[in-house]
N, C-alpha and C positions, 0 to 999 in steps of 0.2 A: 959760419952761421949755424948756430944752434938748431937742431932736429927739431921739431915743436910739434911732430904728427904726433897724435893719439896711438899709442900699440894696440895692435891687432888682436881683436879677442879670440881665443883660438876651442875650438869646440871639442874638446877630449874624450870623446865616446868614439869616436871613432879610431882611438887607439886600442880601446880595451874589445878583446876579442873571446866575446861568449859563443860558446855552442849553442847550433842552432839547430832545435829539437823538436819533430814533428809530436810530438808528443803536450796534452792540452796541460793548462794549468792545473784542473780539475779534473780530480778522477774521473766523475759521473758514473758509476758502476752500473745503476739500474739501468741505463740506458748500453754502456760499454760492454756490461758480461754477456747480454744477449748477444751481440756481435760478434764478439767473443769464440762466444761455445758455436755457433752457426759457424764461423770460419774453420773450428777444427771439424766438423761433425764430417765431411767429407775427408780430411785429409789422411786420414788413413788409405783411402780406395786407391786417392792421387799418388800416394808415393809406391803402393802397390803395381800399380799401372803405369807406372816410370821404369821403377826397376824392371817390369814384366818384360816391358817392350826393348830394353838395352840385354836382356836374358842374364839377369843377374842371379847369383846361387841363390838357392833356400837356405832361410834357417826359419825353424819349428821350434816355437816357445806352445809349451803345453800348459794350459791354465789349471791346476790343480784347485778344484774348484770352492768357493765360499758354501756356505749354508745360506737358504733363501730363507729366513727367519727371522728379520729384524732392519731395522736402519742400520747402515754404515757406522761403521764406529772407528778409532783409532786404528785397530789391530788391521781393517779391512785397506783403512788409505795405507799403511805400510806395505803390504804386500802387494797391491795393487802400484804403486809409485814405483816399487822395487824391479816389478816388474817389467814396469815401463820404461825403465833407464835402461834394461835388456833390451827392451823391443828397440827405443830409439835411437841405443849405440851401434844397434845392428842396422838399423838403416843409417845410420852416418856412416858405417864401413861398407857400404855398399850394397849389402845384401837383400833380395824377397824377401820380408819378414811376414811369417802366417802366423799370428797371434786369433785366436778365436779365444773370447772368454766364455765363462761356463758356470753351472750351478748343481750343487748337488741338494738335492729333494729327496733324499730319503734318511730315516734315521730319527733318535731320539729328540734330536734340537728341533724338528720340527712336529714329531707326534707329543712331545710336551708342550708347547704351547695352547696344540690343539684338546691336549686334555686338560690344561687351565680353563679351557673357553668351554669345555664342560663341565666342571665344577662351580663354575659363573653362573651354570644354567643349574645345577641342583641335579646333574646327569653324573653317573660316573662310564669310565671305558668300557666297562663289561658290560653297561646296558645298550650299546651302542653298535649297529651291525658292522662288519670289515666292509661291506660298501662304502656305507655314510662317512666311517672313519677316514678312509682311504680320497674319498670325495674329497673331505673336507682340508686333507693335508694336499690335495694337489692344488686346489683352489685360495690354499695361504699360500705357497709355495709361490705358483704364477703372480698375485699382487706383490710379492716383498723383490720377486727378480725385477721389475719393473719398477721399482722403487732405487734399488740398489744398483740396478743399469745407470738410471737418470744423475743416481750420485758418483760413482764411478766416471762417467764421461765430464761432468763436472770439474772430475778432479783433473780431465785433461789427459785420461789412459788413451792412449790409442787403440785401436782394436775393433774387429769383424763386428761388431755391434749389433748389428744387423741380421747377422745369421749365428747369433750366441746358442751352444748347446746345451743342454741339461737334463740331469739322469732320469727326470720321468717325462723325455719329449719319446714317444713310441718308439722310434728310430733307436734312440740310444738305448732303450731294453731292448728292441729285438735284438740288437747288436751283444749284449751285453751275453741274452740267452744264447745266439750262436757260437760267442767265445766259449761259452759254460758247457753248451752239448759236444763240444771237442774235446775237451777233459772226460768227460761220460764218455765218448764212444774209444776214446785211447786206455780206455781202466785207471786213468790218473786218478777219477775224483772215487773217495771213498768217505765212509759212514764214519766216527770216532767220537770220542770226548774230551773235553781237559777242563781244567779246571780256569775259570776267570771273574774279574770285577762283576760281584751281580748288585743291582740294587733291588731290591724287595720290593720297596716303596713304588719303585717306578715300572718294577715286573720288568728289566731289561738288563744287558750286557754293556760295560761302561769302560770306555777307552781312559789309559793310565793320562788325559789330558782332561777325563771329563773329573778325575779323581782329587778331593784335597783335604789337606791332612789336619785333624782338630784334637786338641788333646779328651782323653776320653779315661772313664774309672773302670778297668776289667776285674773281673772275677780270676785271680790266679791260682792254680790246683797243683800240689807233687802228688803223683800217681804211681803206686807199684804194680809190675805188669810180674810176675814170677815166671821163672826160668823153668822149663820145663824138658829144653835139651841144652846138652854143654856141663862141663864139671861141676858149674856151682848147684845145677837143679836139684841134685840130692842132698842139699843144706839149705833146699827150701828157700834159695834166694830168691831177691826180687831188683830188676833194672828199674829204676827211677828217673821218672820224665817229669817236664815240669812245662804249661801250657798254660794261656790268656786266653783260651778259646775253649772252656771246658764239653760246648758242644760240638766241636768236633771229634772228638775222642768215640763213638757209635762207629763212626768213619773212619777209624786207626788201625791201619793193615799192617805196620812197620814201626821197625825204631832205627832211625839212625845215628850215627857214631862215625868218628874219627880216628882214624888208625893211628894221629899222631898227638892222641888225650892221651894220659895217665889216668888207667881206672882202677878200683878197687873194691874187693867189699868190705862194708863196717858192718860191724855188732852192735848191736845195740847195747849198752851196760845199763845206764842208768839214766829215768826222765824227770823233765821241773819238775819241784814241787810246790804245791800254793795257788795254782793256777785255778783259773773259775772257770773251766773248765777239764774233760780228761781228753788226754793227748790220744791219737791213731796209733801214734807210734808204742810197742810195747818192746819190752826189755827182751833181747834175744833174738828182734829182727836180723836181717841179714841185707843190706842194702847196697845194691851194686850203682857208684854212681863217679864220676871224673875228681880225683885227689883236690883240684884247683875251688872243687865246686863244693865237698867237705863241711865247710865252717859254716855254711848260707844255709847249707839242709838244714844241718843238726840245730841251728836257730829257730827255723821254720816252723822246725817238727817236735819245737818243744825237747829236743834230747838233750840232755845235763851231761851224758858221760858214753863215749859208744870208741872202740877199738878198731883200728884197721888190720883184717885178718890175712888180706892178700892181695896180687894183682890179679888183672881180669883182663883180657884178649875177649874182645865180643864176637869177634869173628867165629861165624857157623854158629852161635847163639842162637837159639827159641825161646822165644814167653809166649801163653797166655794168656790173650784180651783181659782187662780188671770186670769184665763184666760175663766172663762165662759163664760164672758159678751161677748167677739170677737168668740164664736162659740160651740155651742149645742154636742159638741164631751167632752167637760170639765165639763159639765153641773152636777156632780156625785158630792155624800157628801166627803168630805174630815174629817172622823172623829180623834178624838185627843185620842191616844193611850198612856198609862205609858210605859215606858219602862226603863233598869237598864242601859243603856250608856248614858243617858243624864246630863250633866253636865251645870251648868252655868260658868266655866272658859273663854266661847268665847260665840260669836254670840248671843244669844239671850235669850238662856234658850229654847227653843225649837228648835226641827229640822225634818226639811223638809225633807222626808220619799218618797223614791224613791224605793218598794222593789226590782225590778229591774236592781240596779246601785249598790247594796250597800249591804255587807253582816247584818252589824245592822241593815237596814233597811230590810231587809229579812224576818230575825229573827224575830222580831218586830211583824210585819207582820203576818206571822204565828204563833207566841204565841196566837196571838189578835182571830185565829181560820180563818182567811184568808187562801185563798190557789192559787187564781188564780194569776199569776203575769206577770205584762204587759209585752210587746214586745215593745221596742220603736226603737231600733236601730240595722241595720244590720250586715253583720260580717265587712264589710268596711267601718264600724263608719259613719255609714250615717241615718236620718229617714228613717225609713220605710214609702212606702206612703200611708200609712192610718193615721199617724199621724199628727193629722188637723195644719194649719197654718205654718207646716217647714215641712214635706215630701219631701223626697230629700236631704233635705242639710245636708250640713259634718260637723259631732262631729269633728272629725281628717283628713286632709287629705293624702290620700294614694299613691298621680301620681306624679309625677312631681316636680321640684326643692322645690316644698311646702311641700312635703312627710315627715309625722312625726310631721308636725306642725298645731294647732287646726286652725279647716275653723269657718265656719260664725255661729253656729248653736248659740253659746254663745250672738254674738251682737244680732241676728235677737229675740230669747228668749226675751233679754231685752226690743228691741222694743216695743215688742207687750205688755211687763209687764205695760211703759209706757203707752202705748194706750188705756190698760183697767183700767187704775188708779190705778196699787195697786204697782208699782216699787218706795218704801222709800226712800233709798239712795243704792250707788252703790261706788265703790272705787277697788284697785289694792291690791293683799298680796303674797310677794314672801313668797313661804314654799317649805316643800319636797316633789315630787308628783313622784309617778312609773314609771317609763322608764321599757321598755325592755331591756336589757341586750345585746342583739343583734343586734338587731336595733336600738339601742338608742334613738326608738322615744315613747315617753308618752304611755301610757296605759289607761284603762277605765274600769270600773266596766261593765260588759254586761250580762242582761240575755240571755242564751243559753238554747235551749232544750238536756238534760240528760237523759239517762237512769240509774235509780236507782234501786237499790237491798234493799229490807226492809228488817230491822234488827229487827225488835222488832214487829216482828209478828210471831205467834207461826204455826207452820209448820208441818204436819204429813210426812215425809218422810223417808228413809232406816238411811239419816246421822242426821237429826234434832229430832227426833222420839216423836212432839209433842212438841219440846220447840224452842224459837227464836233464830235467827243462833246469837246475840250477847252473849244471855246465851250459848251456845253453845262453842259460841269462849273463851269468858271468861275461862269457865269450863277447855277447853284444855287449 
């Protein structure tokens, strides 16, 4: 007998097997992120208080701190997330983690905003008292951490939140002064200068991160400095330096050289002819300069035809400032120093040694057992007026529609190079030169007086107990 039932319909969802996910179709974010962020806002305390209570080790992540001077930006969620994959790998391996975040308040990024917000007002800094000023930076300081707090926990950092430090909360100066008066009473901290990033513009000292590079047109100067000890001084030679920075040269204590150049002197024979102008250089000179460097003078300086008469060992060399003969202030040896950054690729095979402008030349300087180092220029890129023949005038100037761009200090230098006879030849070289970041106006090598902390002086105290705080640091 034939079957004749109807087949059974059979309902196939109940073979197919989907995950089953407390999670909504719908973001809803405005309503979800607040829930969200309330759920982590304690959970830092909790997992603190977990580990506390099972006595699990420490570990101390130290928040090297933001600038409280703006919205969060890219640079802030990277270090901050980077962070926080420390903090929360270390609580997944078990550990107490003491993360406390932190802000630092003091500094240019935040006394330039505050002097924008005076120039807004038709005020400048100088008119303005170190209260008010100091007021006004602590009081941006405090709204931008609490700004920057709110976004940071957003992003889901973990961390003390709650009891966040920052360099201008009173506690952390005191602190800051009682590390400081510990150095003063061990004789570590001592009085010094050296040369660094200054901006004019901004009247301040400017870290190689605040620093960027824009190409820029210099004033280039060959300079003869004459030899006044060493064999060649009785043939009236002259060492030849070559500088983008003609107002430094007031500030040229030195000339360095490399003991593995080839130098020489040339004679001068014969100069262009035709020229719409008359060359510095005259027939019979005597120019002491690196064999490699040669072809580039005698271009320079206008010379058609000039003889190499001999080799030249600089060592124990003296010159003569180019600018004795116009005034008894320059009147001082100029001796010729070895040093390891000299190269012959440019300029001369020697160089014009400014310790003052110039960390090479610093260095330099101090190797040679030198220690004193000039003061030529203000903090508003101007002479000082003890410095004979320019006192006053502007490296950079700082006022007015000119502001950022270099004043006369460069021409009036050359004048006077001319006037004492020893300016070779002179020419233009666009290259890369420091701007401030900020201001986007040029920068300048300056020395500034510092307070230094000696490292490599051995110390009897409760933390160094006989050894130098760099042994020391090392050792930790």
């Amino acid at each position: 007998m034939a079957d004749d039932a109807a087949p059974t319909s059979r309902d196939y969802r109940e073979t197919v097997f989907l995950p089953d996910t407390p999670f909504p179709m719908r973001a809803g974010l405005p309503v979800k992120e607040p829930e969200i962020l309330a759920r982590w806002e304690d959970l830092y305390a909790r997992l603190r208080a977990e580990r506390q209570a099972r006595g699990a080790p420490l570990f101390v992540l130290h928040d090297g701190p933001p600038y409280a001077n703006g919205a969060i930006h890219i640079g802030h969620a990277l270090q901050k997330t980077l962070k926080d994959f420390v903090v929360r790998s270390r609580f997944a391996l078990g550990y107490d983690v003491d993360y406390v975040p932190g802000w630092d308040c003091h500094g240019l990024p935040i006394e330039w905003k505050i002097e924008e917000e005076l120039r807004a007002q038709g005020r400048r800094k100088e008119d303005v008292s170190k209260a008010e000023f100091r007021e006004r930076c602590r009081a941006y300081a405090a709204q931008w951490i609490e700004v920057q707090k709110a976004g940071f926990k957003r992003l889901g950092v973990l961390g003390d939140w709650d009891n966040r430090y920052a360099t201008m909360d009173y506690a952390s100066e005191a602190a800051i002064v009682a590390e400081f008066h510990k150095f003063v009473v061990s004789g570590q901290l001592y009085r010094g200068s050296k040369p660094v990033m200054w901006s004019p513009v901004e009247r301040t000292a400017l870290a190689d991160a605040e620093v960027e590079y824009h190409d820029h047109n210099s004033p280039t100067v060959w300079v003869k400095f004459p030899v006044v000890e060493g064999p060649q001084a009785a043939d009236h030679a002259s060492v030849v330096i070559w500088t983008t920075t003609p107002w430094t040269l007031p500030a040229n204590r030195a000339i360095a050289f490399s003991p593995e150049i080839a130098y020489a002197v040339y004679e001068v024979e014969a100069m262009e002819t035709g020229l719409d102008f008359e060359p510095w250089a005259k027939a019979g000179d005597r120019l002491i300069l690196a064999d490699a460097r040669a072809a580039d003078v005698a271009a320079a300086a206008k010379i058609a035809r000039w003889r190499r008469v001999e080799d030249v060992d600089p060592s124990g060399m003296v010159c003569r400032h180019p600018l004795a003969a116009l005034d008894d202030h320059y009147g001082f040896s100029v001796p010729l120093l070895s040093g390891d950054h000299v190269t012959d690729d440019a300029g001369t095979g020697f160089v014009h040694t400014a310790p003052g402008h110039g960390v090479d030349d610093y260095l330099v300087w101090l190797a040679h057992g030198h220690r004193e180092i000039p003061e030529t220029v203000d903090a508003d890129g101007a002479y000082l007026p003890h410095v004979a023949l320019f006192g006053g005038l502007k490296v950079l100037e700082t006022e007015g529609k000119k502001a950022g761009k270099f004043g006369p200090a460069n021409g009036a230098v050359m004048e006077k190079l001319v006037e004492a006879g020893n300016l070779l030849a002179r020419g233009r070289l666009e290259h890369s030169y420091p701007h401030s970041w900020r201001s986007k106006a040029p920068v300048i090598f300056r020395n500034t007086p510092q307070w230094f902390i000696r490292m490599d002086e051995a110390v009897d105290t409760p933390e160094l107990k006989g050894a130098t705080l760099r042994e020391t640091a090392l050792k930790a």
